[in-house]
C-alpha positions as CSV (number, residue, x, y, z in Angstrom):
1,X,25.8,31.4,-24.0
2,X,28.6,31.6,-21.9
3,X,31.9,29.6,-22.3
4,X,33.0,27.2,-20.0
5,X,36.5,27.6,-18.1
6,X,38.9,24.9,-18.2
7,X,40.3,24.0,-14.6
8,X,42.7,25.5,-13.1
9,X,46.2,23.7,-13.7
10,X,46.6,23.5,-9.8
11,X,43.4,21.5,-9.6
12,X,44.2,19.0,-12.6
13,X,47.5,18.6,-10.7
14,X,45.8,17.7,-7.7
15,X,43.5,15.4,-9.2
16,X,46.1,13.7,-11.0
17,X,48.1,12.9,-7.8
18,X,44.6,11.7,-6.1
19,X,44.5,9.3,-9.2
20,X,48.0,7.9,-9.1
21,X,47.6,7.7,-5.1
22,X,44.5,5.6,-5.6
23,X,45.9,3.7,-8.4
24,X,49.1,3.2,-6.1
25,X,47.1,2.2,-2.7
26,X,45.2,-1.0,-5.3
27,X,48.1,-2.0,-6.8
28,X,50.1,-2.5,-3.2
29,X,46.9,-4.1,-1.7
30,X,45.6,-6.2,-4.6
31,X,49.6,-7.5,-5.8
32,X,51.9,-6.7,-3.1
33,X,50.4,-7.1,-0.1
34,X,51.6,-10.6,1.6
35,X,48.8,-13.0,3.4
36,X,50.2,-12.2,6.5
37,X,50.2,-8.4,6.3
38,X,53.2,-7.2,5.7
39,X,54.1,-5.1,2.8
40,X,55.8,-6.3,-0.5
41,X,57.8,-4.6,-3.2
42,X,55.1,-1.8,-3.4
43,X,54.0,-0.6,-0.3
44,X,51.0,1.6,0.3
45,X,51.0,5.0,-0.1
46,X,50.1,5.8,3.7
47,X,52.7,3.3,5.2
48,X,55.3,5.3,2.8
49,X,54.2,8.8,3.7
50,X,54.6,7.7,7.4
51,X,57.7,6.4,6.9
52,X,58.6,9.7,5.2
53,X,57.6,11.6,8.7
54,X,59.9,9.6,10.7
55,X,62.7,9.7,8.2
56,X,62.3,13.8,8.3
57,X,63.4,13.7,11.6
58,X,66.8,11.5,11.0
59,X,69.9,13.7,10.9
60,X,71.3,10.8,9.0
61,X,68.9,11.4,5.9
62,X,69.2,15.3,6.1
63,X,72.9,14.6,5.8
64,X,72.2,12.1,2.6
65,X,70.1,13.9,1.0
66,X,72.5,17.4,1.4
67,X,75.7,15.7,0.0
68,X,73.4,14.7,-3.0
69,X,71.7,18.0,-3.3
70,X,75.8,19.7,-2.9
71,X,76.8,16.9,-5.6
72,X,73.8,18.2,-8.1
73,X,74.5,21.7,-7.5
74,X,78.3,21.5,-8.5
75,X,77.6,19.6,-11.4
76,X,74.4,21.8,-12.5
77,X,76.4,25.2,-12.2
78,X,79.1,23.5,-14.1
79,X,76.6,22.5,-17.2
80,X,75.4,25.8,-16.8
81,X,78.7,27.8,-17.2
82,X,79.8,25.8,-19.8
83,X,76.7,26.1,-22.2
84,X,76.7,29.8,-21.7
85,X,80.3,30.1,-22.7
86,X,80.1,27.4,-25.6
87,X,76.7,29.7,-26.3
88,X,79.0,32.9,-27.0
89,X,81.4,30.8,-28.5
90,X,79.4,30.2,-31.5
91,X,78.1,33.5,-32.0
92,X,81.1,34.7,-32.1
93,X,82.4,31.7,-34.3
94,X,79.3,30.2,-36.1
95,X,81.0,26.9,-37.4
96,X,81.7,25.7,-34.1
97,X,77.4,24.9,-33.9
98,X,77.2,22.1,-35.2
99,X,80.3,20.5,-32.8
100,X,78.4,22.5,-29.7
101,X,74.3,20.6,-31.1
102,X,76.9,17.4,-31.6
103,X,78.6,17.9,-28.1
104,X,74.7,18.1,-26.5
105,X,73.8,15.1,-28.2
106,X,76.5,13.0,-26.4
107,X,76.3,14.1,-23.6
108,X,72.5,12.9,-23.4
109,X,73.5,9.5,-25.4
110,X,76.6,8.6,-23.3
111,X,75.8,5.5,-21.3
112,X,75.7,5.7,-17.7
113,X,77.4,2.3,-17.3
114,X,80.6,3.1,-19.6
115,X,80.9,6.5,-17.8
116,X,81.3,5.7,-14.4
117,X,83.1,3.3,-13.9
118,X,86.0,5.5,-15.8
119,X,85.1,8.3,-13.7
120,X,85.7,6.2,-10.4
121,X,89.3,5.0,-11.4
122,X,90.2,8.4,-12.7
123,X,89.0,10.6,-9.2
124,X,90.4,9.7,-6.1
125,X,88.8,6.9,-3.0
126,X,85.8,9.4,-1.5
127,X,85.7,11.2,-4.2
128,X,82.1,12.3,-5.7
129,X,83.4,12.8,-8.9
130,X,80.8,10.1,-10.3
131,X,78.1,12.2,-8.7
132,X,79.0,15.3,-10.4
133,X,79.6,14.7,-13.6
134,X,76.7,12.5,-13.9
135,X,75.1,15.6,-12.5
136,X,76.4,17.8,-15.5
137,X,75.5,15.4,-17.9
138,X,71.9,15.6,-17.1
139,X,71.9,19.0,-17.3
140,X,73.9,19.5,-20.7
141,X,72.1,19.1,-22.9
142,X,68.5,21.5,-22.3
143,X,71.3,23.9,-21.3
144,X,73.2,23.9,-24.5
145,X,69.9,23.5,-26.4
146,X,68.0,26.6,-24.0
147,X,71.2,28.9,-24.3
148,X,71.6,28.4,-28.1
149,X,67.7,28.9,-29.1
150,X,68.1,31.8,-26.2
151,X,71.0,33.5,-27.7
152,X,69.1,33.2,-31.4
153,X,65.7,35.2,-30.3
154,X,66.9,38.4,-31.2
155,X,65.2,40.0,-33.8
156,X,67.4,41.5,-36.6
157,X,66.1,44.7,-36.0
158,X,67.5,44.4,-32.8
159,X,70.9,43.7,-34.2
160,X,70.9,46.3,-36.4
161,X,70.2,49.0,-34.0
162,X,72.9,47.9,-31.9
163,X,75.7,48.0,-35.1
164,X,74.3,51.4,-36.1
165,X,75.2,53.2,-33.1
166,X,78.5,51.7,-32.9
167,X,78.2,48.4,-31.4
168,X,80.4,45.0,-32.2
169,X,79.4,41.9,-31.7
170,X,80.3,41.4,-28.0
171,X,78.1,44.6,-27.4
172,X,75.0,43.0,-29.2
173,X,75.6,39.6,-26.9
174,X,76.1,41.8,-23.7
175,X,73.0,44.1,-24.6
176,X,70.3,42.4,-26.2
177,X,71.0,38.5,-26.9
178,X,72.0,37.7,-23.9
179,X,68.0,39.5,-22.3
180,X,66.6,37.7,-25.1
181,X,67.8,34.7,-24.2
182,X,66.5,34.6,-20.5
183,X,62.9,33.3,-21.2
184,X,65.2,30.2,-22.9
185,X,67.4,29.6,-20.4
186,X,64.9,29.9,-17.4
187,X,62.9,27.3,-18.9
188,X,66.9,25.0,-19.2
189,X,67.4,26.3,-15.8
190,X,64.1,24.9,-14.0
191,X,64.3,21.2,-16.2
192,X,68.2,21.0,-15.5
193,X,67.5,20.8,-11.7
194,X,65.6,17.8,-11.6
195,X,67.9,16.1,-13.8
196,X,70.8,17.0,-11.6
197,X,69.6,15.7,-8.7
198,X,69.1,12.2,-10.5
199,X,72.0,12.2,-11.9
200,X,74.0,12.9,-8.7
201,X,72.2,10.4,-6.8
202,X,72.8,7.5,-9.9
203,X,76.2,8.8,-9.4
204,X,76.4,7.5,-6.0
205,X,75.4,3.8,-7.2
206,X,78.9,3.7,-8.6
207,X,81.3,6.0,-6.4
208,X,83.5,3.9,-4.1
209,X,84.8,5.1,-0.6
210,X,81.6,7.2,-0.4
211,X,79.2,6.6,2.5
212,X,76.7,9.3,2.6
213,X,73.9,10.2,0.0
214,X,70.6,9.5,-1.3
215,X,71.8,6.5,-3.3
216,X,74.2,4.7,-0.4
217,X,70.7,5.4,1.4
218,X,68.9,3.7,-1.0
219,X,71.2,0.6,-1.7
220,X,71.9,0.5,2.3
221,X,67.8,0.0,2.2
222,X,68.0,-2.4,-0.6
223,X,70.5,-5.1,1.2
224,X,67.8,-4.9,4.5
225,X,65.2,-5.7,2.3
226,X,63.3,-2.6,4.1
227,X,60.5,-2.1,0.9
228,X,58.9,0.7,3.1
229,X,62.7,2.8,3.8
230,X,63.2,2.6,-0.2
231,X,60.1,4.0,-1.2
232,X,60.2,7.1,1.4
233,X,63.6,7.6,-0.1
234,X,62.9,7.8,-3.5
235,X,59.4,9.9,-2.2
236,X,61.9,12.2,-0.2
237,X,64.1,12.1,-3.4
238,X,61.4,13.3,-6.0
239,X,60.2,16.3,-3.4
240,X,63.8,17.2,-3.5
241,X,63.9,17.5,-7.3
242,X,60.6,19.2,-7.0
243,X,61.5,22.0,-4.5
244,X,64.5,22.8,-6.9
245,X,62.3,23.3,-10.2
246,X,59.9,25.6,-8.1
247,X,62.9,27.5,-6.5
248,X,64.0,28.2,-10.2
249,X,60.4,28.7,-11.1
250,X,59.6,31.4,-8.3
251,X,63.1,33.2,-8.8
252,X,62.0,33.4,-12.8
253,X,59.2,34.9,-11.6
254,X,60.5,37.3,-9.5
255,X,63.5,38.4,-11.3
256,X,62.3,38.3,-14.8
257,X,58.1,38.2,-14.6
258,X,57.9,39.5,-18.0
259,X,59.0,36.4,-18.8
260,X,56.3,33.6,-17.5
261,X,54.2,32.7,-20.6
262,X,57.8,32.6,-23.2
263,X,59.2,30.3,-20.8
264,X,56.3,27.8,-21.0
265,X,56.1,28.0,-25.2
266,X,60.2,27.7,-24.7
267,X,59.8,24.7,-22.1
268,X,57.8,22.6,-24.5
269,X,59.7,23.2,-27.3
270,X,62.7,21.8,-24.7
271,X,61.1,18.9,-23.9
C-alpha cells in the first residue's frame, strides 16, 4: 500500500492565503460595507490590491517606503553587530551570559511608548533616530538568542582538536564556532528582517520633524479617512517585510546550502 504525500508547503501556503482572502472579501462585504457602497474600515481585498497598483507607480510611496526600508537596515545591521560581538564576548568571558540572556530579555520587554518619546528629545528635529533604534530592538533579541545557541553548537570534539594542535580560544571561535553557528544565525538573520521593518516604521509614529516613510504614509492616510490608501500601505508594508526574509532566505541558500534543514529545526526553536 502506498503512503500518501503530504502537500507541498508552497501549496498549503497558497491555500491558506485563498482562505484568509475569502474570509477577508465576507467580512468587508457582510460588516464594512456601507448601504451606499462605499467601503468602511475593512475594505475588500480587490479594491485594496488595486489601490496597491496605482500606489506602485507613486514616486512618493517608493520614497516612503525606501527611507523605512534605510531606517530598518541601520538598525538591523546594528542588532546584528552587537550580538555577534556580545556573542564572543561571553565565550571569551562566560559570566557575562547571563547579563547578555538578561540584556535580550529587555530589549524585547522595553515598552514602545516609554522608549520613544526619550529617543525623540535625545536625537535631533528630522532625526530617524526613533526609527532605528526601534528597528534594533526588534531585532535584538533572536540575534542574541541565534548567535549564542550558534556559538554553543560545537561539539567538544571539535574543541578539542582545535586545542591539540595549538589553538586558543580566539582560534576555536574563528575556526569552528563561528561555522557552527551559521545554521543559527541565518535562521536570527531571516526573522530579524521582518521585525526591523516594523519596528522602523512604529518608529516613525513618534519621530518629529520627519515627513517621509511608511508610517507618516500611513497616519497622513489616517487623518483623510482614505480606509482603501491605509490598507494598500500596510499590504505594500508586509510585502516589504516579506521580500527581506526571502532575500536572507535565498542568500542562506546560496552561500551556505548545507545549511537548509538546521536552520528550520534552529528557526522553531527561535520562535
Amino acid at each position: 500500500m502506498m503512503r500518501r504525500q503530504p502537500p507541498a508547503p508552497a501549496l498549503l501556503g497558497a491555500g491558506g492565503l485563498v482562505v484568509i482572502l475569502v474570509l477577508w472579501h465576507l467580512v468587508a462585504t457582510f460588516g464594512f460595507t456601507r448601504p451606499n457602497g462605499s467601503y468602511g474600515a475593512v475594505p475588500p481585498p480587490l479594491a485594496a490590491l488595486d489601490r496597491v497598483g496605482a500606489d506602485l507607480v507613486d514616486p512618493a510611496y517608493w520614497s516612503g517606503i525606501g527611507a523605512t526600508a534605510g531606517a530598518a537596515l541601520t538598525g538591523y545591521l546594528l542588532a546584528v553587530a552587537a550580538a555577534l560581538v556580545l556573542g564572543v564576548l561571553v565565550l571569551l568571558a562566560p559570566p557575562l551570559e547571563s547579563f547578555a540572556n538578561q540584556l535580550g530579555v529587555v530589549a524585547a520587554c522595553i515598552p514602545i511608548a516609554a522608549i520613544s518619546p526619550i529617543v525623540v528629545l535625545l536625537s535631533p528635529t528630522g532625526s530617524r533616530a526613533v526609527s532605528v533604534v526601534l528597528a534594533l530592538l526588534a531585532v535584538e533579541f533572536p540575534m542574541i538568542i541565534g548567535v549564542l545557541l550558534g556559538l554553543r553548537a560545537t561539539s567538544p570534539a571539535q574543541l578539542d582538536l582545535v586545542h591539540a594542535y595549538g589553538g586558543g580560544t580566539l582560534t576555536a571561535i574563528r575556526k569552528v564556532r563561528l561555522i557552527a553557528a551559521i545554521p543559527a544565525l541565518l535562521s536570527a538573520l531571516k526573522i530579524g528582517a521582518p521585525a526591523a521593518f516594523l519596528g522602523a516604521m512604529t518608529g516613525e509614529f513618534f519621530a518629529v520633524g520627519v515627513d517621509s516613510g511608511a508610517g507618516r504614509l500611513l497616519i497622513s492616510q489616517q487623518y483623510a479617512g482614505d480606509y482603501v490608501g491605509m490598507w494598500a500601505i500596510a499590504i505594500l508594508a508586509s510585502a516589504v517585510s516579506a521580500l527581506g526574509y526571502g532575500a536572507i532566505a535565498l542568500l542562506a541558500r546560496w552561500l551556505a546550502p548545507w545549511t537548509a534543514h538546521t536552520s528550520a529545526q534552529t528557526a522553531g526553536a527561535l520562535r
